[in-house]
DRENPA-3360 file (N, C-alpha, C; in nm, 2 decimals, always signed):
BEGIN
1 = XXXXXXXX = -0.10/+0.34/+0.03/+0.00/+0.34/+0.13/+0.05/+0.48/+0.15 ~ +0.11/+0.52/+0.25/+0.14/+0.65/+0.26/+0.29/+0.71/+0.21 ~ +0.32/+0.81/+0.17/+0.47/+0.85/+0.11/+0.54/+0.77/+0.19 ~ +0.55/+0.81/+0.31/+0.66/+0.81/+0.44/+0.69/+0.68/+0.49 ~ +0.76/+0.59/+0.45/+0.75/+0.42/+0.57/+0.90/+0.45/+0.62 ~ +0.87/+0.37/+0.71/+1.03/+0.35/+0.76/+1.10/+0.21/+0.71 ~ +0.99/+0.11/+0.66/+1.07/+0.00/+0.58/+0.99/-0.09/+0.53 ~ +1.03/-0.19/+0.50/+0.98/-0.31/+0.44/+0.99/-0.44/+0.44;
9 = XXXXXXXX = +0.90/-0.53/+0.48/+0.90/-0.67/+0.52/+0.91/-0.72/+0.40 ~ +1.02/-0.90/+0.43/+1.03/-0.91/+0.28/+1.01/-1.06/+0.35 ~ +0.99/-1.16/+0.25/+0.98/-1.30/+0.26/+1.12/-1.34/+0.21 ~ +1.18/-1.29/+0.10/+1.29/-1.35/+0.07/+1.33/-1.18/+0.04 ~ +1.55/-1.24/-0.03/+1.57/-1.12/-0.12/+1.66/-1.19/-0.24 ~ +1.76/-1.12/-0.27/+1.83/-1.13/-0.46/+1.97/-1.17/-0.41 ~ +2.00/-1.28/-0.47/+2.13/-1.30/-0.44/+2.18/-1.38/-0.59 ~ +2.27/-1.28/-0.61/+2.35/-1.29/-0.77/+2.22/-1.28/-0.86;
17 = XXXXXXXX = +2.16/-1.20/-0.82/+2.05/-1.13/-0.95/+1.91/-1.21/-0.90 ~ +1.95/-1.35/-0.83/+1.79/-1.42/-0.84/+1.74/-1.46/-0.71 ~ +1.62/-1.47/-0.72/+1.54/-1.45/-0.61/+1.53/-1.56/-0.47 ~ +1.56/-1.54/-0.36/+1.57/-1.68/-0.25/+1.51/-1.61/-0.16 ~ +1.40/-1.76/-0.12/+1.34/-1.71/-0.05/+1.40/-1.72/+0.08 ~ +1.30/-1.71/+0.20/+1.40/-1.68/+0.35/+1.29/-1.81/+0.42 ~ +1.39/-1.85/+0.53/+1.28/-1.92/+0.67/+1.26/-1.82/+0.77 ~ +1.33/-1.72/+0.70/+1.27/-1.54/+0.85/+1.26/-1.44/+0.78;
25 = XXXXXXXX = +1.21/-1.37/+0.85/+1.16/-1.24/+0.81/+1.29/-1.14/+0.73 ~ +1.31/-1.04/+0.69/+1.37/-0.97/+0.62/+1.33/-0.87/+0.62 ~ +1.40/-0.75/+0.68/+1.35/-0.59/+0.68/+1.45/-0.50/+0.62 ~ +1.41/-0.42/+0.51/+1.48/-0.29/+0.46/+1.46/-0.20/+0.48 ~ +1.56/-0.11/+0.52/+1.54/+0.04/+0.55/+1.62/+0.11/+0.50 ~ +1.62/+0.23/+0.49/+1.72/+0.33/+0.45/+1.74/+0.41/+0.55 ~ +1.76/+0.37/+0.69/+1.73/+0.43/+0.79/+1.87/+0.38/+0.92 ~ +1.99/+0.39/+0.93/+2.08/+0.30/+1.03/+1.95/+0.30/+1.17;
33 = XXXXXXXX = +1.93/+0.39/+1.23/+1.89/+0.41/+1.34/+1.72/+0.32/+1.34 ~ +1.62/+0.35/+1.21/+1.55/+0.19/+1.22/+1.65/+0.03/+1.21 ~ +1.70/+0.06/+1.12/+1.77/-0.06/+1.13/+1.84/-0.13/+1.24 ~ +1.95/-0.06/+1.35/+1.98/-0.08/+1.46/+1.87/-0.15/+1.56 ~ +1.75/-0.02/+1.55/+1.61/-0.11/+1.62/+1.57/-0.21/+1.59 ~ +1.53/-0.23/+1.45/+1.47/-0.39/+1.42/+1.56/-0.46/+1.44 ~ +1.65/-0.44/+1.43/+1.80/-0.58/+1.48/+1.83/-0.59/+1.61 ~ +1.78/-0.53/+1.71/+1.75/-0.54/+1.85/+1.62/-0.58/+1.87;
41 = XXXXXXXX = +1.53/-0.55/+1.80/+1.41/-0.61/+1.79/+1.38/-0.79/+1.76 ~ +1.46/-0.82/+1.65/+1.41/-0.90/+1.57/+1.54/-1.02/+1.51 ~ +1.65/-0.96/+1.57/+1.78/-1.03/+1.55/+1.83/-0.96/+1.41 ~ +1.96/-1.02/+1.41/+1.98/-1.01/+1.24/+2.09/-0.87/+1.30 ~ +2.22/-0.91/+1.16/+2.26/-0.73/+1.16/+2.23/-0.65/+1.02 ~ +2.25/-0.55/+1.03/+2.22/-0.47/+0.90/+2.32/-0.43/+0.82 ~ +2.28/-0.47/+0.68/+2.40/-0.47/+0.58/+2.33/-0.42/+0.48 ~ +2.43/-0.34/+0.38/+2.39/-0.28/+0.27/+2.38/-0.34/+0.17;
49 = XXXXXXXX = +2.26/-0.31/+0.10/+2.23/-0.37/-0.02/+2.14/-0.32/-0.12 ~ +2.14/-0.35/-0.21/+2.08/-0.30/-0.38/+1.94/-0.38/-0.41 ~ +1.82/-0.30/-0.38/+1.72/-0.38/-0.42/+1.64/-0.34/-0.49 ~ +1.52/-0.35/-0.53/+1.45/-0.26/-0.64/+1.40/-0.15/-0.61 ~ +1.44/-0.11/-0.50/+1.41/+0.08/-0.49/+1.53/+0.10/-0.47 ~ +1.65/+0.07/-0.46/+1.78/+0.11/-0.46/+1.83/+0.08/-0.37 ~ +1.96/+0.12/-0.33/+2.08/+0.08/-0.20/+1.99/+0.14/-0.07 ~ +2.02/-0.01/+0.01/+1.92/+0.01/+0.18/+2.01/-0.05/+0.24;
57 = XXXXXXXX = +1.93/-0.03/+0.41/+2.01/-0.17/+0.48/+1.92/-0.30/+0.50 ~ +1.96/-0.35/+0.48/+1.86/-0.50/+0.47/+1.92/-0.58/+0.61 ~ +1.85/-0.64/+0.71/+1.82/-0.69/+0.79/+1.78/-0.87/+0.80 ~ +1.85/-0.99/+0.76/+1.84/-1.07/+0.80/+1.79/-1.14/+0.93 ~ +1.63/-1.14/+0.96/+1.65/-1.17/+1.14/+1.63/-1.28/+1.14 ~ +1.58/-1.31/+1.28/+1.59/-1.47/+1.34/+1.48/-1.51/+1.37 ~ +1.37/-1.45/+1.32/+1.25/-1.44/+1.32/+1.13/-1.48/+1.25 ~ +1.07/-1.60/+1.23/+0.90/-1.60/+1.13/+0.83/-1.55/+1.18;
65 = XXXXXXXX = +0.79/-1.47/+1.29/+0.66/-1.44/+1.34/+0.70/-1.30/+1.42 ~ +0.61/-1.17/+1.39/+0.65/-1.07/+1.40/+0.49/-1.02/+1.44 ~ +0.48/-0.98/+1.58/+0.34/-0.93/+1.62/+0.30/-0.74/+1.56 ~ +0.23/-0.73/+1.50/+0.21/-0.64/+1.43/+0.08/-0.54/+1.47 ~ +0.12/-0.39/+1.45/+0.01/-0.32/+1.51/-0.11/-0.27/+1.37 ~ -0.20/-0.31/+1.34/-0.29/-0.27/+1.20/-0.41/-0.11/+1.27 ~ -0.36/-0.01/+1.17/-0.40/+0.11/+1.21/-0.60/+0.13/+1.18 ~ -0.60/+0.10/+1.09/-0.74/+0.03/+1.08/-0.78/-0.05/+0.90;
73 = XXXXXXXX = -0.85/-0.10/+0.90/-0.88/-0.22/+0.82/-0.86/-0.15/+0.65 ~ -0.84/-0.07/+0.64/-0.76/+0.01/+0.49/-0.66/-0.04/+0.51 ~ -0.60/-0.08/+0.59/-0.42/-0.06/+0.57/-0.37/-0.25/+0.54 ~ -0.50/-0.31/+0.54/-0.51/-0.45/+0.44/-0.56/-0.46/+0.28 ~ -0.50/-0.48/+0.17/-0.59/-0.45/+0.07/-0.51/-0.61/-0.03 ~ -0.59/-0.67/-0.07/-0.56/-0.72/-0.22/-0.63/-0.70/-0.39 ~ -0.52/-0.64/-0.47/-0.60/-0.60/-0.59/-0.54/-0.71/-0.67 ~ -0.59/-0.74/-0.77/-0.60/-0.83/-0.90/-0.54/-0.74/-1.02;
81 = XXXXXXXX = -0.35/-0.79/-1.06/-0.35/-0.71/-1.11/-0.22/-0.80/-1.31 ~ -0.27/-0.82/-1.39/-0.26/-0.89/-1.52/-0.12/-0.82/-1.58 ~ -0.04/-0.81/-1.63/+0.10/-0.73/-1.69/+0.11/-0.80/-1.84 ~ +0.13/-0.74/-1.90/+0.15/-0.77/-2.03/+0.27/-0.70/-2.11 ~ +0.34/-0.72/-2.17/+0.46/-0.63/-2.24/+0.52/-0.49/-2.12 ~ +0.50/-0.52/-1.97/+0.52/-0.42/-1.88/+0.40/-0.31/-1.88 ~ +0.27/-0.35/-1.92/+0.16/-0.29/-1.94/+0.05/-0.36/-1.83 ~ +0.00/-0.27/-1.77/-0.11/-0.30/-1.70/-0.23/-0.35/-1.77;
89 = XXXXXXXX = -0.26/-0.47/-1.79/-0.41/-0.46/-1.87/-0.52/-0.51/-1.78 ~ -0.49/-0.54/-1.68/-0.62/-0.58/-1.63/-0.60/-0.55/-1.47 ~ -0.66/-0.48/-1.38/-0.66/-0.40/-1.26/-0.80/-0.43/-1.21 ~ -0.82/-0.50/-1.06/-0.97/-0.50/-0.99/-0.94/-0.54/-0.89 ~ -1.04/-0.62/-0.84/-1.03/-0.62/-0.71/-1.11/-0.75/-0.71 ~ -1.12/-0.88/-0.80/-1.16/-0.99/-0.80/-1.32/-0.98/-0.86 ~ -1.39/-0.87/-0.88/-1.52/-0.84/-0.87/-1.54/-0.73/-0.96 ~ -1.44/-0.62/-0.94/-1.50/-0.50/-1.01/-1.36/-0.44/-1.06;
97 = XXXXXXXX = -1.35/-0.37/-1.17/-1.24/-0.29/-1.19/-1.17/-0.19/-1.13 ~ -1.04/-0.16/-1.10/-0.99/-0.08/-1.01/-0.93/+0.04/-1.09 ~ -0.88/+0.03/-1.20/-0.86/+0.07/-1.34/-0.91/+0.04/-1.46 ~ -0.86/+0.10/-1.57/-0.84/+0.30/-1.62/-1.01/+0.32/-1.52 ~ -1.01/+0.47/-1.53/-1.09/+0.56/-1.48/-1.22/+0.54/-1.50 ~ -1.26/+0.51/-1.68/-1.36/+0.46/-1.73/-1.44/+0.36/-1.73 ~ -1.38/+0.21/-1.66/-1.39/+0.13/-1.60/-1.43/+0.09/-1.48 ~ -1.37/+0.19/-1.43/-1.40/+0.17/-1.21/-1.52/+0.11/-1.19;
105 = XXXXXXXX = -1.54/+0.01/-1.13/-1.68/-0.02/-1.08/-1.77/-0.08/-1.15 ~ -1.69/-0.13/-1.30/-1.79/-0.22/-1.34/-1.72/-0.36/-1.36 ~ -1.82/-0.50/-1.37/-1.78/-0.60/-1.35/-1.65/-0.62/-1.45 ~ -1.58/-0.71/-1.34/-1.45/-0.75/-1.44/-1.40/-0.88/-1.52 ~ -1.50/-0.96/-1.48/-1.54/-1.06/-1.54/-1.45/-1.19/-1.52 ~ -1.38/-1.16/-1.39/-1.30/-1.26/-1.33/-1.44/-1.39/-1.26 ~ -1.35/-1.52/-1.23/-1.43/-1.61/-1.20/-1.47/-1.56/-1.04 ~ -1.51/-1.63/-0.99/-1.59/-1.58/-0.84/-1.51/-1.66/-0.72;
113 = XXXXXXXX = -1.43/-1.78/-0.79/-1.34/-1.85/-0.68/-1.20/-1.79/-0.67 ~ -1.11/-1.83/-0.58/-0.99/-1.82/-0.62/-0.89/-1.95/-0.67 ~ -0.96/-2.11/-0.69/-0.92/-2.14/-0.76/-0.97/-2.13/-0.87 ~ -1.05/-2.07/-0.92/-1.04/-2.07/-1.10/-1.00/-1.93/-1.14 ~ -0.96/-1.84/-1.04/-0.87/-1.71/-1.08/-0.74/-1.76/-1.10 ~ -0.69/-1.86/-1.00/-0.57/-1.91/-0.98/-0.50/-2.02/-1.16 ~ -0.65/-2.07/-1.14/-0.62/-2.15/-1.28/-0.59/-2.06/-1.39 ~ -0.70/-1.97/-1.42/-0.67/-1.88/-1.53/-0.54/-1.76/-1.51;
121 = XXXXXXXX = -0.52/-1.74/-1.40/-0.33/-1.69/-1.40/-0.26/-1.78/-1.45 ~ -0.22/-1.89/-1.45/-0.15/-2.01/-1.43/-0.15/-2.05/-1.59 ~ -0.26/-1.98/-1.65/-0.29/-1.99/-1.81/-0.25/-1.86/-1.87 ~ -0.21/-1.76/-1.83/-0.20/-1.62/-1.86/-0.31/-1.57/-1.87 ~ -0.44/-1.65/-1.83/-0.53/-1.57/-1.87/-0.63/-1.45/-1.83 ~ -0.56/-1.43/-1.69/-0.59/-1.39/-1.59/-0.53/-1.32/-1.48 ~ -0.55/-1.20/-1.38/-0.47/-1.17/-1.33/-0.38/-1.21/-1.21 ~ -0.29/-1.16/-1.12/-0.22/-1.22/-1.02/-0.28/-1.11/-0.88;
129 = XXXXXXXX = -0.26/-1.21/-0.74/-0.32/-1.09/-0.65/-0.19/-1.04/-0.61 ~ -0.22/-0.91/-0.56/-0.10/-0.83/-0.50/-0.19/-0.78/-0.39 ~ -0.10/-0.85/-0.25/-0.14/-0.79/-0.12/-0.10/-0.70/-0.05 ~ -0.13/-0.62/+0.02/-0.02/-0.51/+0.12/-0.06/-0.50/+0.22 ~ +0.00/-0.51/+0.34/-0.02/-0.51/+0.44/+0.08/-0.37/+0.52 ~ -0.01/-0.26/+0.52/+0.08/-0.13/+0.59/+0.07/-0.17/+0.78 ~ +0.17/-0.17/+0.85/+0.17/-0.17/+0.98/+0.29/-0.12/+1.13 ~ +0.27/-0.10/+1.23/+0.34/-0.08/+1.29/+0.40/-0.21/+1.37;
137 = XXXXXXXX = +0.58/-0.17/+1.42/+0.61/-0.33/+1.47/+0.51/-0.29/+1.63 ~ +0.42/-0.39/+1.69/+0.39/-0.38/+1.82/+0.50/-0.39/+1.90 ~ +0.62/-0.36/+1.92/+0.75/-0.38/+2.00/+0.83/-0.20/+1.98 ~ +0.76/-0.18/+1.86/+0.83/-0.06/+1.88/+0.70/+0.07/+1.80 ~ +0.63/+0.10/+1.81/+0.52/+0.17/+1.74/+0.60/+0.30/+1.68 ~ +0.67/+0.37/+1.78/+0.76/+0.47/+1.76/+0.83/+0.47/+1.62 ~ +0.87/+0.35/+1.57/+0.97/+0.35/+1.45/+0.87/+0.39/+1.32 ~ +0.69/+0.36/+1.32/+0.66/+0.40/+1.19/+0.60/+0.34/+1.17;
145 = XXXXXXXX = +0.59/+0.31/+1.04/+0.50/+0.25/+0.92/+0.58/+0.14/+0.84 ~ +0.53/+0.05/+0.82/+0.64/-0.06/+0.75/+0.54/-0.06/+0.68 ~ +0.58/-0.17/+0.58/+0.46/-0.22/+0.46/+0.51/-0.39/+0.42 ~ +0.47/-0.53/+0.41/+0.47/-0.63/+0.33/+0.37/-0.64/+0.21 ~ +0.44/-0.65/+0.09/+0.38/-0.65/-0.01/+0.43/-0.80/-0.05 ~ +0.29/-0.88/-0.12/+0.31/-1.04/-0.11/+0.19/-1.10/-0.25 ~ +0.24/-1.18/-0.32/+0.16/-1.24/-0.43/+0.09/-1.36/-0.39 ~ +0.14/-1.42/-0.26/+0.06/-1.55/-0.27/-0.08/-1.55/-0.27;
153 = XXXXXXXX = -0.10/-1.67/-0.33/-0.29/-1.69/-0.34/-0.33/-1.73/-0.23 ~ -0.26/-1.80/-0.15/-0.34/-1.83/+0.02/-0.32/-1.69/+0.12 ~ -0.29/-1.62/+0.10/-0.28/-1.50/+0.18/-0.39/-1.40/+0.10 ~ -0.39/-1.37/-0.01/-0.50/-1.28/-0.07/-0.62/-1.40/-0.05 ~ -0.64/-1.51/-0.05/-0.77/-1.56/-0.01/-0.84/-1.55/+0.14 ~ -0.72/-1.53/+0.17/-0.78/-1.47/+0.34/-0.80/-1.34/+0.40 ~ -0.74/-1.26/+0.32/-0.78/-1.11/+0.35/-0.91/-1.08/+0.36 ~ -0.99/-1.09/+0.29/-1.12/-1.08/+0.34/-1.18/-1.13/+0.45;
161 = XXXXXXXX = -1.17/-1.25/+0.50/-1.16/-1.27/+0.65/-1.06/-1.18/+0.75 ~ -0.93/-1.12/+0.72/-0.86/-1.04/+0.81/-0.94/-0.93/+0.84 ~ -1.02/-0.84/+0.69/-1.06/-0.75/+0.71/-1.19/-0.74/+0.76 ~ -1.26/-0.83/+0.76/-1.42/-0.85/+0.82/-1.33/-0.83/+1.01 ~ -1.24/-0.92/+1.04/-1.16/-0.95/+1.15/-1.18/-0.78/+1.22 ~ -1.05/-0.69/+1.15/-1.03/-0.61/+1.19/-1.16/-0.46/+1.18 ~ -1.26/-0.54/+1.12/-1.39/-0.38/+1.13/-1.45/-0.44/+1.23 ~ -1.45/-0.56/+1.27/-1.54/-0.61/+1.39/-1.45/-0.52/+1.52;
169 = XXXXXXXX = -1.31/-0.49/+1.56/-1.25/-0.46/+1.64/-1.29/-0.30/+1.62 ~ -1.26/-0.27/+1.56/-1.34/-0.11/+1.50/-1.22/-0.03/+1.54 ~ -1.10/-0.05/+1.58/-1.02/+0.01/+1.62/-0.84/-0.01/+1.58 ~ -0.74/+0.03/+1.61/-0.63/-0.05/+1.61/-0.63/-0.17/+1.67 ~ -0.58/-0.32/+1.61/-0.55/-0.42/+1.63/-0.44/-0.44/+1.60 ~ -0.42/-0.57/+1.70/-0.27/-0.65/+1.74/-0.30/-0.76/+1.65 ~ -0.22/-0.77/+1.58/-0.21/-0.89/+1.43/-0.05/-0.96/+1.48 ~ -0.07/-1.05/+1.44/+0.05/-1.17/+1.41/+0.09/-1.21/+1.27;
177 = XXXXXXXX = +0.22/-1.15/+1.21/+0.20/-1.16/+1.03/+0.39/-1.32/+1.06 ~ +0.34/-1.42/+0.99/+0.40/-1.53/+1.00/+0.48/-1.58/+0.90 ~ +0.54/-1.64/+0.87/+0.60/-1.73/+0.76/+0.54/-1.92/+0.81 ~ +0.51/-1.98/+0.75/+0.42/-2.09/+0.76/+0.50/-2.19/+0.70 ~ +0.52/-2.32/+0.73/+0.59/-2.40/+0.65/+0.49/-2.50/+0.60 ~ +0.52/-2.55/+0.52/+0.43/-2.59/+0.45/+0.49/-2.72/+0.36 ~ +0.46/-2.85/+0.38/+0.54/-2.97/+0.32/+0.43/-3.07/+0.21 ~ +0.47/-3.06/+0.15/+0.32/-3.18/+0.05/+0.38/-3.21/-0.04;
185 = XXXXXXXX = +0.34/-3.30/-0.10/+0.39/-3.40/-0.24/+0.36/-3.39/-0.37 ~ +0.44/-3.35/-0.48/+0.37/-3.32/-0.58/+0.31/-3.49/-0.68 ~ +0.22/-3.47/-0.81/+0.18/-3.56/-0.84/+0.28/-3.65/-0.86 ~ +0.40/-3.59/-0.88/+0.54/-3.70/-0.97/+0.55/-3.81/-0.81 ~ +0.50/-3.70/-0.73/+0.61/-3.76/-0.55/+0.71/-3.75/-0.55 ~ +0.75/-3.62/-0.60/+0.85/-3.56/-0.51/+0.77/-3.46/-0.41 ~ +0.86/-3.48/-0.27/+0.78/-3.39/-0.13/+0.90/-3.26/-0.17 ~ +0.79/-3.15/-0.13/+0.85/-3.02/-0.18/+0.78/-2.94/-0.04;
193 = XXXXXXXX = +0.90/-2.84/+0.02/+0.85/-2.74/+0.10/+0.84/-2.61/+0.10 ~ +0.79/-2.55/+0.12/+0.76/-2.38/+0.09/+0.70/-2.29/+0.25 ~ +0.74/-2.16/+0.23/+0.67/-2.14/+0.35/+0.55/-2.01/+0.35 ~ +0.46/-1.99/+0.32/+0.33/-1.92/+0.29/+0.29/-1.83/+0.42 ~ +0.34/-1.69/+0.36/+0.30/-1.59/+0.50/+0.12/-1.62/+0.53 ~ +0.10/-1.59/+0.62/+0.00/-1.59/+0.72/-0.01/-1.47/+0.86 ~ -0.16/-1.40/+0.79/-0.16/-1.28/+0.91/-0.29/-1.34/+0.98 ~ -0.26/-1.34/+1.17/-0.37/-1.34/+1.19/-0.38/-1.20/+1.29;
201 = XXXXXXXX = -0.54/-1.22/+1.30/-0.56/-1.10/+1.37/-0.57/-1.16/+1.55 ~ -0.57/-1.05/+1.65/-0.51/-1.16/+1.75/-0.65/-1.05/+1.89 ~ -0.66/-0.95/+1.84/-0.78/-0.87/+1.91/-0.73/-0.66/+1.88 ~ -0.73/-0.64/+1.98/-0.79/-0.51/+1.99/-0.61/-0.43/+2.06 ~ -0.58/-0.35/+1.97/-0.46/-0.34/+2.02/-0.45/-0.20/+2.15 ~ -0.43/-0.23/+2.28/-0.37/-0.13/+2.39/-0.25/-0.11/+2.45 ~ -0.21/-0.01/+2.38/-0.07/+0.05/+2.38/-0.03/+0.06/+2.54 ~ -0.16/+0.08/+2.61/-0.11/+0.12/+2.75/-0.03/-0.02/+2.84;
209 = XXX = -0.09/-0.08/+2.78/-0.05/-0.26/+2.82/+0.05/-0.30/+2.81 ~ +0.05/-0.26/+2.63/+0.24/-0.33/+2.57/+0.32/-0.29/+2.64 ~ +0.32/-0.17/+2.80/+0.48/-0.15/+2.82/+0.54/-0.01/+2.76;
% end
């Protein structure tokens, strides 16, 4: 990702220390004048708050679906990444190693699905995906570079379809990045709901068009 963003898309944030998730989007900045914009953009006002890169303005909007400008097919990535006592021990990319140095490029001996990656996380045995998605808002291109960073297993299962998506366009694309609701029953039968971001790609993005 690059130094410079102007903020960050969040699925949920921290309230009294612990984590809630959202049914809309959530944007931080350290920026009043991005923030003003996304809250004319996207709803929501901007308030200050303490998050894990320190005091921003965080942005509550009214929004699950946020049309998104993708600069080219780098700026999707999921790596496979294991933590141990706050130690990295296992880094790749589902196939090959991404770390230490000495490692890069040789197999990493993860399973070849993502449910039996998913099983063996779920066992500690194994790593978790971490996705990023760097982008511009299509409503306002001027404001920057945002970034959503996301753990779910149905979103890193689909990136590789996003990014086949986005090298077929060969250019900047117009993406749709969503919150999904999602209702199903566990074995006990209790019905439990969640909502599972979802990017899709939507074509070929022309700025001269958007206005």
């Amino acid at each position: 990702m690059p130094d410079a963003l102007a903020g960050q898309l969040r699925s949920g944030h921290i309230v009294d220390n612990l984590p809630v998730s959202l049914p809309s989007w959530c944007v931080t900045t350290s920026e009043p004048d991005i923030a003003k914009a996304v809250s004319r953009l996207m709803g929501g006002q901007p308030e200050r708050r303490r998050t894990d890169g320190g005091d921003c303005l965080e942005i509550l909007t009214d929004t699950d679906k946020v049309r998104i400008v993708v600069d080219t097919p780098t700026a999707v990535s999921t790596e496979m990444r294991l933590w141990k006592s706050s130690q990295l021990v296992h880094h790749c990319d589902g196939a090959e190693f991404l770390s230490p140095t000495d490692k890069r490029g040789t197999p990493c001996g993860c399973p070849p699905t993502f449910a039996e990656r998913n099983a063996a996380a779920m066992e500690f045995r194994g790593p978790q995906p971490n996705s990023v998605i760097t982008f511009r808002l299509a409503d306002a291109t001027a404001l920057g570079l945002f970034f959503y960073r996301s753990t779910s297993w149905k979103l890193a299962e689909s990136m590789q379809n996003v990014t086949a998506a986005l090298e077929r366009i060969g250019r900047r694309a117009l993406a749709e990045l969503g919150m999904e609701l999602v209702t199903c029953t566990t074995r006990s039968g209790t019905r439990v709901s969640y909502r599972k971001p979802v990017i899709k790609v939507l074509g070929p993005w022309y700025e001269a068009a958007s206005g």
